[in-house]
C-alpha positions as CSV (number, residue, x, y, z in Angstrom):
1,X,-96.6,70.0,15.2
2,X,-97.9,69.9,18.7
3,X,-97.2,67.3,21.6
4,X,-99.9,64.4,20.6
5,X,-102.2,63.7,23.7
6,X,-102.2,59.8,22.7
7,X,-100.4,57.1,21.5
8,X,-99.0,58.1,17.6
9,X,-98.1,54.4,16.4
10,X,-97.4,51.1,18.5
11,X,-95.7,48.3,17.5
12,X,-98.1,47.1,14.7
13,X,-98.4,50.9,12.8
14,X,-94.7,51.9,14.1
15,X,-93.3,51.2,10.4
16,X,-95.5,53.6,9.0
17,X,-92.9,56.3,10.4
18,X,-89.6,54.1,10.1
19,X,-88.2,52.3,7.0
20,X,-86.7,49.5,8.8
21,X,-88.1,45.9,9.2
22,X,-87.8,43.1,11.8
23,X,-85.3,42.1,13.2
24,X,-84.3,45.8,12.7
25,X,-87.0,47.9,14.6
26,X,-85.8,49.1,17.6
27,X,-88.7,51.3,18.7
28,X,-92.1,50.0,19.9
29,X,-94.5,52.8,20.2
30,X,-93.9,56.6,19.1
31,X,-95.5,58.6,22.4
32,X,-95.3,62.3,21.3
33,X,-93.4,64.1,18.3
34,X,-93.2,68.1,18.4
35,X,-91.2,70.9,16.4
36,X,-88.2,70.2,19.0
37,X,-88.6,66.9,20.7
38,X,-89.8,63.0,20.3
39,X,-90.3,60.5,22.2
40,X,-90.8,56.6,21.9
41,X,-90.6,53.6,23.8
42,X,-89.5,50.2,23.2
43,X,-89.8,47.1,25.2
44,X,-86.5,45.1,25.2
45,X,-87.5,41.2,24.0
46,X,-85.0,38.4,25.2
47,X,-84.3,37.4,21.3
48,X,-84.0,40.8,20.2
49,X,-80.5,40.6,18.4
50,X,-78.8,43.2,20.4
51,X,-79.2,41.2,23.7
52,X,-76.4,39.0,25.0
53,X,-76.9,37.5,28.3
54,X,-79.8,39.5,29.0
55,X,-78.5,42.7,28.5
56,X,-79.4,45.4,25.6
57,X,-76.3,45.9,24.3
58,X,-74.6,49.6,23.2
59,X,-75.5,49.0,19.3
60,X,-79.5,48.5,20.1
61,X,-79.2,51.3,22.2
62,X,-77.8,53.8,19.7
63,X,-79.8,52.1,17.1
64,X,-82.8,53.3,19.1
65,X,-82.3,56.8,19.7
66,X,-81.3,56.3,15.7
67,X,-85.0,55.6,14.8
68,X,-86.7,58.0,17.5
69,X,-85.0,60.4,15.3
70,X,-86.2,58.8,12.1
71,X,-89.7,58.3,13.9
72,X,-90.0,62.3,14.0
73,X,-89.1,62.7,10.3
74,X,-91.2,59.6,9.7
75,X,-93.7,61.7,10.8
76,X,-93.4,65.0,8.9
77,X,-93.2,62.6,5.7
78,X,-96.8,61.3,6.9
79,X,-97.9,64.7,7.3
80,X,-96.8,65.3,3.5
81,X,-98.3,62.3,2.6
82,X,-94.8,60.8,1.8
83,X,-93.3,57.4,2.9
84,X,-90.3,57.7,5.4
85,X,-86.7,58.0,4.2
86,X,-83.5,55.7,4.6
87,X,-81.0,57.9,6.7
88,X,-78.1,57.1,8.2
89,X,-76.2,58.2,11.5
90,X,-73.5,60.4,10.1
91,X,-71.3,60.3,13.4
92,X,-71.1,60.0,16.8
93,X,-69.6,62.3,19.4
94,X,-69.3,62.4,23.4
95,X,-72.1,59.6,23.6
96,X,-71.4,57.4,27.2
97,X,-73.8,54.9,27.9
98,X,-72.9,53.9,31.6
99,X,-75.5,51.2,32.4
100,X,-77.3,48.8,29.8
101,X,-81.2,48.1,30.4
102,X,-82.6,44.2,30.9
103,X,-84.2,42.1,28.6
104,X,-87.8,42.7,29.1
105,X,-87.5,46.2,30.2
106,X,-88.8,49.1,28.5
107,X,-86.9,52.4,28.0
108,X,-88.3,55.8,27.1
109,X,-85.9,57.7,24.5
110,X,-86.4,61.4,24.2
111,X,-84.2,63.4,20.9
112,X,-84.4,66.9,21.1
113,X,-83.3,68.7,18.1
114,X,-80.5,71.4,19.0
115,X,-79.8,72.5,15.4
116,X,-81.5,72.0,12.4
117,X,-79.9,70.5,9.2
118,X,-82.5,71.2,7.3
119,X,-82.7,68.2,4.8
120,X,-80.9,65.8,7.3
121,X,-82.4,63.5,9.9
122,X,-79.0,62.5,11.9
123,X,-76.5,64.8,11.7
124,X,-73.0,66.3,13.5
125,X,-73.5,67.6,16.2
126,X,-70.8,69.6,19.3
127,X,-72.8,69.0,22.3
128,X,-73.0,65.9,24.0
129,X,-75.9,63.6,23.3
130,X,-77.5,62.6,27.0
131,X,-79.4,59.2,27.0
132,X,-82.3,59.0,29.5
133,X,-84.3,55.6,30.2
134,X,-86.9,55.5,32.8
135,X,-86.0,52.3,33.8
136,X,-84.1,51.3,37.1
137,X,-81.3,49.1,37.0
138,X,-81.7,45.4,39.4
């Protein structure tokens, strides 16, 4: 698959790629998806349910980088003509989230896979997983 020069799916073709559902979707628009990374973005709504007093708690957070994840094998299914797959996140290691976006921010996730687990979309993994938003903190 090769880096897509346009938007893949916004928010009203995003669940073509992701099994969840509202309230559940944490991603709003998947930007690019190759053999090693993906990337999506997601605007951070005031009633989202992992927002307490205006702040995008941890839970969204890893909840997103969860579905940019499932977006990218959301997206090989498509390719196969399949629907996406249920997965789950099979552990967490070394993760630090130091500051927590706004409500009504966006943030820009980027996974890159290190390993491949051949049948598995989340998986175990030794190095530490770095967040980066292109957001700036008020």
């Amino acid at each position: 698959m090769a880096p897509s020069e346009k938007i893949i799916a916004d928010e009203s073709t995003i669940g073509q790629y992701i099994p969840q559902q509202q309230p559940m979707v944490m991603i709003g628009k998947l930007l690019s998806v190759d053999e090693n990374k993906t990337v999506t973005s997601f605007v951070i709504k005031k009633d989202n349910i992992f927002v307490m007093n205006d702040l995008f708690r941890e839970a969204g957070m890893i909840e997103n980088m969860a579905q940019t994840a499932a977006a990218a094998a959301g997206f090989a299914a498509r390719q196969s003509g399949l629907p996406p797959r249920v997965g789950f996140i099979g552990g967490i290691k070394n993760l630090e989230i130091s500051i927590l976006p706004e409500a009504g921010k966006e943030i820009v996730t980027e996974v890159v896979v290190e390993e491949d687990l051949g049948e598995s979309i989340i998986g175990f993994w030794d190095k530490p997983v770095v967040v980066q938003s292109k957001w700036e903190p008020a």
